[in-house]
C-alpha positions in Angstrom: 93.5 107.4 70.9 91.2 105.5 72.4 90.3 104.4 76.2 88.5 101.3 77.6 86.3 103.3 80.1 85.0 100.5 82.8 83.4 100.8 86.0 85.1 99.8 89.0 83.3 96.8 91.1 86.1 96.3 93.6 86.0 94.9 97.2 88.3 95.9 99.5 89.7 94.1 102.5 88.0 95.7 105.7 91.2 95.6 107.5 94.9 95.4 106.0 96.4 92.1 107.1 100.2 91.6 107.8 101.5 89.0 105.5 99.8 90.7 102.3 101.2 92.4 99.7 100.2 96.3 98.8 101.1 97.6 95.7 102.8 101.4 95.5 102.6 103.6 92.2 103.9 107.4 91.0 102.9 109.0 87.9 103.8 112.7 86.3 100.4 112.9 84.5 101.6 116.6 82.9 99.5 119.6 83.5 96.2 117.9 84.6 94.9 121.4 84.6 91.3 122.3 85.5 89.5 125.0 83.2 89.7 127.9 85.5 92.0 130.7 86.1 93.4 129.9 89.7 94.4 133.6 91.3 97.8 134.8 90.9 98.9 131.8 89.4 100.1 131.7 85.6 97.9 128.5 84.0 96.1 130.8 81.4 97.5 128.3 78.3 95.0 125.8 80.3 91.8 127.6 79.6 89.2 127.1 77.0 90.0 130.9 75.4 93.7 130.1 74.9 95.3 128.6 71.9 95.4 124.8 73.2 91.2 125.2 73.6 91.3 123.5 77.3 88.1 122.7 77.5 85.8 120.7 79.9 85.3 117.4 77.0 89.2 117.5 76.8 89.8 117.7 80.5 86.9 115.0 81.4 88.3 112.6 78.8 92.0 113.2 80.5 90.5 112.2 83.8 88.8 109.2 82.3 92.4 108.3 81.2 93.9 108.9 84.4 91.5 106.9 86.2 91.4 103.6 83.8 94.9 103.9 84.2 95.5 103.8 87.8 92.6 100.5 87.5 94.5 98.9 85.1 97.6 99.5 87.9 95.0 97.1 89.9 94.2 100.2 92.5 97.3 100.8 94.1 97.4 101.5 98.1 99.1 104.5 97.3 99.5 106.5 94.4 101.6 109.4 94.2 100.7 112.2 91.3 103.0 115.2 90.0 101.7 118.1 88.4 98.2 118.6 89.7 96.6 121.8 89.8 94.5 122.1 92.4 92.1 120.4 94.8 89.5 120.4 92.2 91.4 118.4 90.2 91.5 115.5 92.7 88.2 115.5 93.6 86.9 115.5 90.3 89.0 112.5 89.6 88.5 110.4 92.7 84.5 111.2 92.9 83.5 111.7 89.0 85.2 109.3 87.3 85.1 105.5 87.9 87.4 106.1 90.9 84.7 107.1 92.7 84.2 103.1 94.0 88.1 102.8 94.7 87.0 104.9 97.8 90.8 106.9 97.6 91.2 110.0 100.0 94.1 112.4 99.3 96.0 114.6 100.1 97.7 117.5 97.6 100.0 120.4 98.4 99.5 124.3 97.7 102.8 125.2 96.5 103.9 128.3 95.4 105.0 127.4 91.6 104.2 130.2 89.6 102.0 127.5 86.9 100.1 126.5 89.9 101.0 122.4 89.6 101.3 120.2 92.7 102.2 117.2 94.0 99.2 114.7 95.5 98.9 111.5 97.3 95.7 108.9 96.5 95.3 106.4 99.2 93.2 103.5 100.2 91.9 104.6 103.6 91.3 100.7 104.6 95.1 99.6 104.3 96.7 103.1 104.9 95.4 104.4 108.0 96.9 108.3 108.0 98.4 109.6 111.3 99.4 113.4 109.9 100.6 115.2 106.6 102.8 118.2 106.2 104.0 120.3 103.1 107.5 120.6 102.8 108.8 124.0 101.2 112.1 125.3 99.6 113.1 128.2 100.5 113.5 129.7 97.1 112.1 132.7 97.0 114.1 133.9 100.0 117.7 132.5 98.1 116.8 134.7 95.5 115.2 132.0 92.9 111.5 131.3 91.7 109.4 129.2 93.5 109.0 125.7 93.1 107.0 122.7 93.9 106.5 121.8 97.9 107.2 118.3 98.9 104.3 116.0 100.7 105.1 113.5 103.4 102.3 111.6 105.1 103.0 109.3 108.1 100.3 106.7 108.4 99.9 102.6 109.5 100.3 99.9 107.2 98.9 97.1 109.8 101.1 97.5 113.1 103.6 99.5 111.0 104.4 103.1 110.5 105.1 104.2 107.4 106.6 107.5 106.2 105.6 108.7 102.5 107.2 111.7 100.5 106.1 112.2 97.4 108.3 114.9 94.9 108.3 116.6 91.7 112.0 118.3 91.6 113.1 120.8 89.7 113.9 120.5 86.0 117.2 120.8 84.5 115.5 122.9 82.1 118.5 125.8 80.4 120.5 124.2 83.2 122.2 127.1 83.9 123.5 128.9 87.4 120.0 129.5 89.1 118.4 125.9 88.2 121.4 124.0 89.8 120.9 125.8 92.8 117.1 125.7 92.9 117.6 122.0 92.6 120.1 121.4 95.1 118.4 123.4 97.6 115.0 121.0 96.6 117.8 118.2 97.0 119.1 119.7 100.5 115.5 120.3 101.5 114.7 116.6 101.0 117.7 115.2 102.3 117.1 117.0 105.9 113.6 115.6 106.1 115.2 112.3 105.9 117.9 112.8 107.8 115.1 113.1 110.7 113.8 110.3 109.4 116.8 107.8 109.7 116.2 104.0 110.8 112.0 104.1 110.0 109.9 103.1 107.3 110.0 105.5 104.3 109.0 105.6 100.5 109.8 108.3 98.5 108.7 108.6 95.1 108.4 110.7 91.9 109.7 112.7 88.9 113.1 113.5 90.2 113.8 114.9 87.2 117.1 113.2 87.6 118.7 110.0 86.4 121.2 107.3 88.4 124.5 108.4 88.7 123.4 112.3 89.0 124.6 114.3 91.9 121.4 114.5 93.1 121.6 110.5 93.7 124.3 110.9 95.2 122.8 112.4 98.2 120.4 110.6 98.8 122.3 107.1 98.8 123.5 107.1 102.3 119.6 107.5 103.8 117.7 105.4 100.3 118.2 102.3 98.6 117.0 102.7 94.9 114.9 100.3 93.6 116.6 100.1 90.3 114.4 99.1 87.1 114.6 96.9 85.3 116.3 98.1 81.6 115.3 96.4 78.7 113.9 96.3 75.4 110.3 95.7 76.9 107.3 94.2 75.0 107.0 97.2 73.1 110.3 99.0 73.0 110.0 101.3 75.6 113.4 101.8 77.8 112.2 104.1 79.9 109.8 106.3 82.3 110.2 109.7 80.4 110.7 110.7 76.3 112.1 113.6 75.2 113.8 114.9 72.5 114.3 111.0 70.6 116.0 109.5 74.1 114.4 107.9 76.6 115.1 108.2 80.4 114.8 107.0 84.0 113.5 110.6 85.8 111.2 108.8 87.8 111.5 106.7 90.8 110.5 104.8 94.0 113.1 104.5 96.7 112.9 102.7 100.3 115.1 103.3 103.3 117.2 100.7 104.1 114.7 99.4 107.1 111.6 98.9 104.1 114.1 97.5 101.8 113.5 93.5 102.8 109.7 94.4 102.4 110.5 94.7 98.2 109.2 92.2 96.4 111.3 92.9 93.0 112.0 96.0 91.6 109.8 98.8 90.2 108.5 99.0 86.7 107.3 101.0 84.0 103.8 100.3 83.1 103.1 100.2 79.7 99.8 99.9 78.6 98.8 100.5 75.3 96.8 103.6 75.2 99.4 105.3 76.9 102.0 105.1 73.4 101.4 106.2 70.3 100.7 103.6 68.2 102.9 104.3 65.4 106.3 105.6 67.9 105.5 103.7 71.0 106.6 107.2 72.8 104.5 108.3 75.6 101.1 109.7 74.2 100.7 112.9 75.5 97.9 115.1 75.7 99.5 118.1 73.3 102.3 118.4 70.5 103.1 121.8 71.1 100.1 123.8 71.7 97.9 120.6 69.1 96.0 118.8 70.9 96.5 115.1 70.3 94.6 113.2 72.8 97.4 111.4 75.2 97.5 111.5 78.8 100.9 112.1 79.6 105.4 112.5 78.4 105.7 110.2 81.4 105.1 106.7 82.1 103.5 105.2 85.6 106.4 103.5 87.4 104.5 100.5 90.3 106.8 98.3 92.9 105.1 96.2 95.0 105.7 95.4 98.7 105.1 93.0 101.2 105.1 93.8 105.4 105.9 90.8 107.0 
């Protein structure tokens, strides 16, 4: 696999101007590990001793990856990530890598996953001005089930306007026995509260839902969201989907608006699908491991962008 690793000479607007577009992105970029045990938390297939050899060339040349990516997604105003590890993580990708002249801030949760991922939000400071940030938990552990991924909402302006951003990583549907359907529909019931509070304003929510339209989960959320449905298709190089796995591919990931953002959509979202993120000869996501081989991808998922407009 090969990357096009450029440096970023980008000016940005001093102030954000009503009238111009913004462009909003999500991406499960699949164990973006650091190569150090983090206390108490179960990453040790991520270090250099283990059997995938995680080692610093392999996780520098993943960051590189990430951030040609997220340029090549012309620098997003806001970019939410799924399956971070840590703080380190995002600093070493938004000040060591050619991020570093995007300028992003972020912000990533500290949940109590037993791997130790997260969920993060990258930002342009000069068009998202942040008021406050909170971590969302589920109460698992106290239902009786094993902890999962917090959710992050961020309030912040966009110009004269206040904008609400959650971004999730819900629970698999992994075995998809008794205790996952209720760990995710008490991540589902968890979310739906917070927008419930939430009604009539400006809110994005975005990430791997690990869920597809028309599943329950949907469901719920329909009276508060509007999906932004993609657009299905063969694509210019046969890819129908966000997410790959096991020969079929699937819609998991996603960007919703309320119904107040809605008129502010300029389209609907899409897939991005640049080249060094497929492999060549399968046009399936490249991912960073086959198993525990390490093959030199970035991710199983595909970026998903929409772009908006405030008025």
């Amino acid at each position: 696999m090969r990357f096009l690793f450029v440096t970023l000479f980008v000016l940005f607007p001093a102030l954000f101007l009503e009238g111009q577009r913004f462009r909003v992105a999500t991406w499960n970029i699949e164990n973006a590990f650091d190569t150090l045990h983090d206390e108490g938390k179960n990453d040790w297939e991520f270090l250099p001793s283990a059997e995938r050899e995680w080692n610093c060339g392999r996780y520098w040349r993943k960051l590189r990856g990430i951030s040609q990516t997220i340029a090549a997604m012309e620098l997003p105003m806001l970019v939410g990530l799924q399956e971070i590890e840590n703080d380190t993580v995002l600093r070493d990708l938004t000040r060591r890598t050619a991020l570093w002249n995007a300028h992003y801030r972020y912000l990533v949760t500290n949940s109590p996953d037993e791997r130790g991922v997260d969920v993060a939000l990258l930002y342009n400071p000069k068009m998202f001005s942040l008021l406050h940030w909170k971590a969302l938990s589920v109460p698992a552990v106290e239902n009786g089930l094993r902890p999962t991924r917090d959710i992050l909402l961020a309030c912040g302006k966009i110009g004269s306007d206040t904008v609400h951003v959650c971004v999730v990583h819900l629970p698999s549907r992994r075995n998809n026995n008794r205790s996952t359907r209720q760990l995710r529909s008490l991540a589902t019931k968890t979310l739906t509260t917070m927008l419930d509070s939430l009604r009539g304003r400006n809110v994005i929510v975005m990430g791997d839902f690990n869920a597809e339209e028309g599943d329950g989960l949907f469901d719920e959320l329909s009276s508060t969201l509007s999906p932004l449905l993609l657009k299905v298709g063969n694509g210019s190089n046969t890819v129908r989907g966000t997410y790959y796995f096991r020969g079929i591919w699937g819609y998991i990931d996603h960007i919703l608006v309320s119904h107040a953002l809605k008129p502010y959509v300029i389209g609907t979202s899409r897939e991005c699908r640049f080249s060094w993120l497929l492999r060549t000869t399968k046009n399936i996501p490249h991912r960073t491991y086959g198993g525990t081989n390490y093959i030199g991808g970035l991710s199983d998922h595909l970026p998903l962008v929409v772009d908006m407009e405030i008025k």
